[in-house]
N, C-alpha and C positions, 0 to 999 in steps of 0.2 A: 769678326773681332772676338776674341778671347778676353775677356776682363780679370779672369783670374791666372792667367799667365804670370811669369816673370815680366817684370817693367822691358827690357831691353826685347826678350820675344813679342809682346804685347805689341809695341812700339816697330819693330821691324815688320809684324804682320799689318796693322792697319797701314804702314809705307805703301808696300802691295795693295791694299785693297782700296786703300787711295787714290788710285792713280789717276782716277779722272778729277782731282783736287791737287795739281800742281802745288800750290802750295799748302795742302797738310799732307803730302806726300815727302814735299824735301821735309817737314817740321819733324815728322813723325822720324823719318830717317836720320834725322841729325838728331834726337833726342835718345835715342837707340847708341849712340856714340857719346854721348856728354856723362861723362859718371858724376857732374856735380847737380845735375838737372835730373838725371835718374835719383841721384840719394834723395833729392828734395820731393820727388813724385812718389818715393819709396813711405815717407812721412807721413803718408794720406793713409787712409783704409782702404784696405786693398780693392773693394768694390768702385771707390773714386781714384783710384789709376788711370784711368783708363782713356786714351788718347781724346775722343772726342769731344769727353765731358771738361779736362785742361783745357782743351784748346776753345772749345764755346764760354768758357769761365775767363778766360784771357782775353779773347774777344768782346766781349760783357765786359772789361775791365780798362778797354781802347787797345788793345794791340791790335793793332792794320793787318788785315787777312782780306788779299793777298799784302802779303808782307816778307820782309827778311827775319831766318831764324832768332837772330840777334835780337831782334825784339820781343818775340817769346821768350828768350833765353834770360834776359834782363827783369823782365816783369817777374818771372816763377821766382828768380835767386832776389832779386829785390824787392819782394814781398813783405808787404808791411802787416800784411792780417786778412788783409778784405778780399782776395781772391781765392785765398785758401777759403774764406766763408763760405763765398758761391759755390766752388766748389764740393763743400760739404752739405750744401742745403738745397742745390739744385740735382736734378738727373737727367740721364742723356735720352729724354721722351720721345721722340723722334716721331710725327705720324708722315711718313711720307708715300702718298697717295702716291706717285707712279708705280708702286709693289701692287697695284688693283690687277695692272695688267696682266700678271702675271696667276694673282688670287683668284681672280674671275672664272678663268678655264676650269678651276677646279670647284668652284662656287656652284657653276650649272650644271655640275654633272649630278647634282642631289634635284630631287622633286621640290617644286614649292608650293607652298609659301614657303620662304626661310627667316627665319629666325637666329640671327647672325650674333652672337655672344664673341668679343675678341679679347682675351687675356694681354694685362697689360697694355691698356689702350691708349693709355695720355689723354687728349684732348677726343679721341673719339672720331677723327677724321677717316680711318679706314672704313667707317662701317657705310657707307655709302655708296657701294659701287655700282648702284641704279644710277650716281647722279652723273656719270662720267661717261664720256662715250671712248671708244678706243681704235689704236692704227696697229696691228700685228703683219708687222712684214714677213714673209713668208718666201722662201723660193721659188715660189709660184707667183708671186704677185700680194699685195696689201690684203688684208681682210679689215675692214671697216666695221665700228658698231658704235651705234648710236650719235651724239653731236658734238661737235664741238663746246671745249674741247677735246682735246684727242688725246692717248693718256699711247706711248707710241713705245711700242716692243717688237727687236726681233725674235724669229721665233724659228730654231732649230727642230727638227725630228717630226713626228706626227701627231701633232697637240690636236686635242677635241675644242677647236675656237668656237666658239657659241654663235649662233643667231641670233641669240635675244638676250638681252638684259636681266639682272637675276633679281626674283620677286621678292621681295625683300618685303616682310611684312613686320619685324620689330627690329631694333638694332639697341644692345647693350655691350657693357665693357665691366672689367674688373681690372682695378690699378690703387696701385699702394697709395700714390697723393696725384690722384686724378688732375688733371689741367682745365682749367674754364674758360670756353671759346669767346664767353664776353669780358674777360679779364681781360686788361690791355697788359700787364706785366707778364702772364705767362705767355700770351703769343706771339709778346716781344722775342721772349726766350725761345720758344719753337723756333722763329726767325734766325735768332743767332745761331742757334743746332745746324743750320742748314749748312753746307760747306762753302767753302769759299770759291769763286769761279761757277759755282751751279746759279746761276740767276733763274733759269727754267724753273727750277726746283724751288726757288723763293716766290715767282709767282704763282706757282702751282698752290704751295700753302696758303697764299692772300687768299684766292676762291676757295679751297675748302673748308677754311675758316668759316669764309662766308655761307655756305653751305651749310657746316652744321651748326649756325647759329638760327636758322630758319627751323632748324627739326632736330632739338639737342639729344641726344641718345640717354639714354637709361645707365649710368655707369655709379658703379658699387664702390667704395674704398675699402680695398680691402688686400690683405693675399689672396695669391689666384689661387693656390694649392686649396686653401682654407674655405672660400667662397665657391669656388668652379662649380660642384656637385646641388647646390642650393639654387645659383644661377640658371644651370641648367634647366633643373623642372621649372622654375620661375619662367623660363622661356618658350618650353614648351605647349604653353599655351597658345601660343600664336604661328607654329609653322614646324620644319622640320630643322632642327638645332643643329646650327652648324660652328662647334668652337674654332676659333682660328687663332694666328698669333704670327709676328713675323719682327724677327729681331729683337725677341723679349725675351726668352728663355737663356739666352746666352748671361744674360745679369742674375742668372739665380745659381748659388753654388751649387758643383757638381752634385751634391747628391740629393740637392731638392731637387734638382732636375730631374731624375730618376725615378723619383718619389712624383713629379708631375705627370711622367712619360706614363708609368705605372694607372697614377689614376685616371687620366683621360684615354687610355686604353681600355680602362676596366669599364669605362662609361659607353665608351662606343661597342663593345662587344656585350654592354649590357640593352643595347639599343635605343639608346638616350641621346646621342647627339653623334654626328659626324664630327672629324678631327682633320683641320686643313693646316699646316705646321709650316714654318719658311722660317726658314733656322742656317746659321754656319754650317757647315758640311760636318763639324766638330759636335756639336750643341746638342741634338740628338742622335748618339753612335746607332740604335737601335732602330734611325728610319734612314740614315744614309748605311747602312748595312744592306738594307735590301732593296739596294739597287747596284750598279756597276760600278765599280772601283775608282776612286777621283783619284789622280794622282796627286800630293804632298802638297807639292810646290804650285795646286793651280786654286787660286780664290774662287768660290763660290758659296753662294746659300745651297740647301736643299728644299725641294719642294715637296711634301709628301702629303697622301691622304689616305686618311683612316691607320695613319703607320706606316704604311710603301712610300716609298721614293717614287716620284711619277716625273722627277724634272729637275735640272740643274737651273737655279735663276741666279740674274745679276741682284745684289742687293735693292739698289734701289727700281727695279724693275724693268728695266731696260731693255732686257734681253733673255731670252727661256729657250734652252736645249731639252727638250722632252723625250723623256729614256725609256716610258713603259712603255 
């Protein structure tokens, strides 16, 4: 997803990358065609655009998902105030643990301990991937780690799938208005985020909820750009530093992004932390650059470390074509 797109592209790509959310796939699609529901979405700041955050705001507001367009279409034009509120006060935080499966491969290819630092974290649920076990289907046959449950990815090309679990010896985060795992308000709202038709994916949040209530990570308020460099040594106390990020950097305008790519580059080639990125194919031009040519018209993340391309992933981590 592109947030800083035109409303009508914005809205025709998450159609696409939808697709396994039948219904924010037609929403998205029909709101890409309505000019009086795009003027109204136009009215926002252009960083609340953006398909996901309306439609969990609308949702949040009683629109039925799964639902007919016409009910979204009704609540945005007969808005009294109070959803444009949410909208303007809430963000689209998303921690969705099944992206482990895909983070992990590249987790244990650094020495540990590790010291897992994740930009833009929300609630702080990715930093956990000791506590998950995983199913990576393979052309050969299942590769299994760790217990149930099973966090389940196919898996393209010739990925380096770990035998162990990664030692994971501190976990922190950096986000603008952090989310709190014993807040019942915010992890209603996590809940909402979730899409409509993924029940997996709503359960899967209930437990790691539960999870990092048991062992709350160390997360900053802050910008990442501003904080990242501070963080880092802060972390390197405890292991080898590993920044990661995944579906964050898309929310920062184009040339903060640049300005991030830049710094967490200058960090790792200063020797300070490892750099594990899972980003739109768009988000960082300079780590899907060096890898092989995606074509236009085909949705995916990129997966890169240390700045290479090592892996084409499904967003929510479902599935990993590995390129290096």
């Amino acid at each position: 997803m592109e947030p800083y797109a035109e409303v009508e592209e914005s809205y025709r790509r998450f159609a696409d990358e939808a697709a396994d959310s039948p219904t924010f796939a037609a929403w998205a699609a029909a709101v890409a065609e309505d000019p009086e529901v795009v003027a109204w979405i136009r009215t926002l700041p252009e960083l609340k655009q953006q398909p996901n955050l309306v439609f969990a705001a609308a949702r949040h507001h009683g629109v039925p998902a799964p639902g007919p367009y016409d009910d979204l279409r009704a609540a945005l034009l007969g808005d009294s105030g109070a959803l444009r509120a949410t909208i303007l006060a809430r963000a689209t935080q998303t921690n969705e643990v099944g992206r482990l499966a895909t983070l992990v491969p590249a987790f244990t290819r650094f020495p540990g301990p590790l010291a897992l630092l994740e930009v833009g974290s929300s609630a702080g649920l990715c930093l956990y991937p000791d506590r998950w076990g995983y199913r990576w289907t393979t052309d050969s046959g299942d590769v299994v780690l760790g217990d149930e449950p099973l966090l389940p990815c196919r898996v393209k090309g010739p990925a380096p799938l770990p035998s162990a679990l990664p030692d994971v010896a501190w976990r922190g985060g950096i986000d603008l208005h952090p989310l709190d795992v014993t807040d019942a308000d915010h992890t209603a709202w996590l809940e909402t985020l979730v899409w409509p038709e993924q029940d997996e994916r709503r359960t899967r949040l209930v437990r790691a909820i539960d999870v990092a209530r048991t062992d709350p990570p160390v997360v900053v308020a802050g910008d990442l750009v501003a904080e990242l460099p501070a963080m880092v040594e802060r972390a390197s106390a405890y292991g080898t530093v590993v920044v990661f990020h995944s579906a964050v950097v898309a929310y920062l305008p184009p040339p903060r992004r640049l300005e991030f790519d830049t710094l967490v580059r200058d960090l790792v080639a200063a020797g300070k932390c490892h750099w594990v990125s899972n980003e739109g194919k768009r988000v960082l031009p300079s780590v899907t650059a060096s890898g092989p040519p995606i074509p236009a018209e085909h949705p995916t993340f990129v997966l890169g470390i240390d700045g290479q391309m090592v892996a084409q992933t499904h967003g929510h981590g479902r599935a990993m074509r590995w390129t290096a």
